[in-house]
N, C-alpha and C positions, 0 to 999 in steps of 0.2 A: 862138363859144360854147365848142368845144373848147380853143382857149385859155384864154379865161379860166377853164374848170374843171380845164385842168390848172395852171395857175397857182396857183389856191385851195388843190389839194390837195398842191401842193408846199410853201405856208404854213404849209399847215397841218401838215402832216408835219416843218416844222420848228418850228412850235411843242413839238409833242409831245414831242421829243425836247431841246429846252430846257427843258422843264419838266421831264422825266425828269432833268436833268443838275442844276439845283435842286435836288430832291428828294434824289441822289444825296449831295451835297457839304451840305447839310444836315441827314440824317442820320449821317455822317459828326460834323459840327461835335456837333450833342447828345447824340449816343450816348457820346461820349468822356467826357459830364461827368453822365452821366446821365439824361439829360431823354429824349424822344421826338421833339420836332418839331412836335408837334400845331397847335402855335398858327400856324408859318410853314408850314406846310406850306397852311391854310386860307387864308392869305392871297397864295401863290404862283398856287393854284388861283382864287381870286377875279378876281387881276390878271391871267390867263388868261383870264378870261371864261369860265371854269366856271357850271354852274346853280348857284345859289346852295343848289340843295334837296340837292344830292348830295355838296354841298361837305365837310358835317361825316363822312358816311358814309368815304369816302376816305381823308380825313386820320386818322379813329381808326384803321380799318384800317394804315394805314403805322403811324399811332404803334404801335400791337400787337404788330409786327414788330420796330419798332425796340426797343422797350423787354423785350420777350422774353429777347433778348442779354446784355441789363445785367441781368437779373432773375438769370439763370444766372450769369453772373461774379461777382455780389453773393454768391450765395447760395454759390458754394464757394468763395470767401473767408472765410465764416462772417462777412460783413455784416448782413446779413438778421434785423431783430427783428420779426418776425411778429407777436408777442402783445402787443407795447408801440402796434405803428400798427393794430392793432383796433378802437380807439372811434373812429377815424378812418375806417376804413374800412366798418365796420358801416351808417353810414351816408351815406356815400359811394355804394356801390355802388348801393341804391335810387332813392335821387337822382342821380344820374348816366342811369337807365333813363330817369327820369320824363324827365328836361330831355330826353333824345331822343326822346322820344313827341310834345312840344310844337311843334303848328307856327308857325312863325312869319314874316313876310312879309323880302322882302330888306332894305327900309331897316331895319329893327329888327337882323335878324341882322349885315349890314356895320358899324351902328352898336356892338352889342354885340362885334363881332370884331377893330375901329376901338383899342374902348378897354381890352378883352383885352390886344392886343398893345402899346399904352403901357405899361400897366401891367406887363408881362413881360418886359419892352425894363428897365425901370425896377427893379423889383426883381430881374434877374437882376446889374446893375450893384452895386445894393446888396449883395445876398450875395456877391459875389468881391470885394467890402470886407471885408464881415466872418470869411471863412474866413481872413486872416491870421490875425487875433487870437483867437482860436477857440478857448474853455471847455467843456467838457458840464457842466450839471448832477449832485450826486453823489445824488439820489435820483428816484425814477420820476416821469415829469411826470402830472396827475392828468388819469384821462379823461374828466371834464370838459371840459378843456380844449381836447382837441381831437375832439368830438362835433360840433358846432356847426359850427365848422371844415370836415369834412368831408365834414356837411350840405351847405352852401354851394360848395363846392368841385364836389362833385359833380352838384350841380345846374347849375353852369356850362361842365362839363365837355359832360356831354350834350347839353347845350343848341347850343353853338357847337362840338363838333368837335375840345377839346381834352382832354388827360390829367390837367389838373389839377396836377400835381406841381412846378409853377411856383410856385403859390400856396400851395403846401402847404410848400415848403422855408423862404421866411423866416420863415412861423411854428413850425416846428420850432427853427429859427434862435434865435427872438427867445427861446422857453422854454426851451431848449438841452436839446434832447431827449437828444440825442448827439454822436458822432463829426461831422466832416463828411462823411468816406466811406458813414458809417450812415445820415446824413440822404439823402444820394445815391442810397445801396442802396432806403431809404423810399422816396422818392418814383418810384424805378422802379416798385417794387413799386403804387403807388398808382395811379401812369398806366396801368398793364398791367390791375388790376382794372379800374377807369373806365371805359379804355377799350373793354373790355369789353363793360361794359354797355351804354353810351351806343351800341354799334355795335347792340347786339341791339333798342335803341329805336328808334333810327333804322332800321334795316331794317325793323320793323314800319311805321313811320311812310311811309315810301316804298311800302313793298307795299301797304296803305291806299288810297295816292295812287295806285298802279299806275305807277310810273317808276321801281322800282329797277333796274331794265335800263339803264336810264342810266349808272349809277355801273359797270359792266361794263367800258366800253373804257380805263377809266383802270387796267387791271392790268397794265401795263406800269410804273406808277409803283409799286407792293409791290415788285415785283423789282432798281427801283432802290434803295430804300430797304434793301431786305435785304442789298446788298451793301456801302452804304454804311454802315446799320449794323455790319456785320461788321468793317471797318474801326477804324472808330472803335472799336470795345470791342476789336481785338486790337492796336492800334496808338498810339491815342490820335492827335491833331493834330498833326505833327510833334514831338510830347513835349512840346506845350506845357506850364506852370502848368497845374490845372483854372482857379483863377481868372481868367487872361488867355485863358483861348477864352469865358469867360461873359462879360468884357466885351467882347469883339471880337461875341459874337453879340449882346449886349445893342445896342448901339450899329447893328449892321443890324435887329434888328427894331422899334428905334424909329423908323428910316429909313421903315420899310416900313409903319408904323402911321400915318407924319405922312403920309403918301402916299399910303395908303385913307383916311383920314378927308379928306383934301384934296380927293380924289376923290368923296367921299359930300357935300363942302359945296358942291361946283357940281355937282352933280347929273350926273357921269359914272359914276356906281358901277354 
């Protein structure tokens, strides 16, 4: 019996500490291009066999951290259009709360975190296409336009644990809000509220349930992320392109997408 429990907890001690080294070298990877992580980070902790209830808590928390960094570097570059990503965020940030308040059982959530991360894998490829050839618009894009948008956005944000700011860049993209860097400095700025929020619903939502004690032992993974962050915004990727670290990450988190949903269709999830 003593063996086998010291066995277990040497697993397990080495799990942690590979998932901490994940978390590390993929905040690293998004931070250089401006993103957070949110989306892989949910599903590193999934393939963990993480509880799926504390899953989103964690990952916004890391995204928080990481996109902090980028928020700061954006802003004294004089990046940062605050008043242009407002109709975007105005409602963003309400919905973003709400989608972490919502519970919802594992197969929905893995399902919805399944096709997240396709779809993020897919359009992070598409934009490191389109930043070659890369025009801005020469008048303000209308906030209409992206109300709806950031509705949406943030509701799914909350919801599964991510920043949003994935989905928010190719349609900056497609209206040509801006610069690329501008768009970059945006959707920092977008993850960082979001994420935000979505943490302050979800800790409601877990105190509710009485398990945010749960999500406690994973604070070893902020402090990876924070250094990995640091990295990536003072370093970038070995100087890669931004374009070729978006598609070297696009191409892993469709790996990692075809591989939860693989997971979720024979019922291993």
């Amino acid at each position: 019996m003593l063996v086998h429990t010291a066995i277990t907890a040497v697993k397990e001690h080495s799990m942690q500490i590979a998932l901490a080294c994940l978390f590390f070298f993929t905040a690293i990877l998004y931070s250089s291009v401006g993103f957070g992580g949110g989306s892989t980070y949910n599903a590193l902790l999934i393939m963990f066999g993480t509880d799926f209830r504390i899953v989103p808590i964690v990952a916004l928390a890391c995204n928080i951290i990481v996109v902090s960094g980028n928020v700061l570097r954006y802003m004294r570059a004089g990046l940062m259009k605050v008043r242009t990503l407002a109709p975007a965020m105005v409602f963003s940030i309400p919905m973003a709360w709400v989608g972490g308040r919502i519970p919802i059982n594992e197969t929905l959530f893995t399902s919805l975190l399944g096709i997240v991360l396709l779809a993020t894998g897919l359009l992070m490829l598409v934009q490191a296409r389109n930043e070659a050839t890369w025009q801005p618009r020469a008048s303000p894009v209308p906030a209409i336009w992206l109300m709806p948008a950031g509705a949406a956005t943030g509701l799914l944000a909350g919801l599964v644990g991510i920043g949003g700011g994935i989905f928010l860049a190719p349609i900056l993209y497609a209206v040509r809000w801006g610069e690329a860097k501008q768009i970059a400095a945006a959707c920092s700025l977008f993850i960082l509220v979001n994420s935000a929020s979505g943490i302050i619903g979800q800790a409601g939502k877990l105190s509710d349930m009485g398990i945010v004690s749960l999500a406690l032992p994973y604070w070893p993974l902020l402090l990876a992320v924070a250094i990995g962050g640091w990295i990536g915004n003072a370093f970038g990727v070995f100087r890669l392109p931004p374009a070729r670290v978006r598609q070297a990450t696009g191409v892993l988190i469709l790996i990692v997408a075809i591989r939860l949903l693989a997971r979720l269709s024979t019922g291993t999830s």
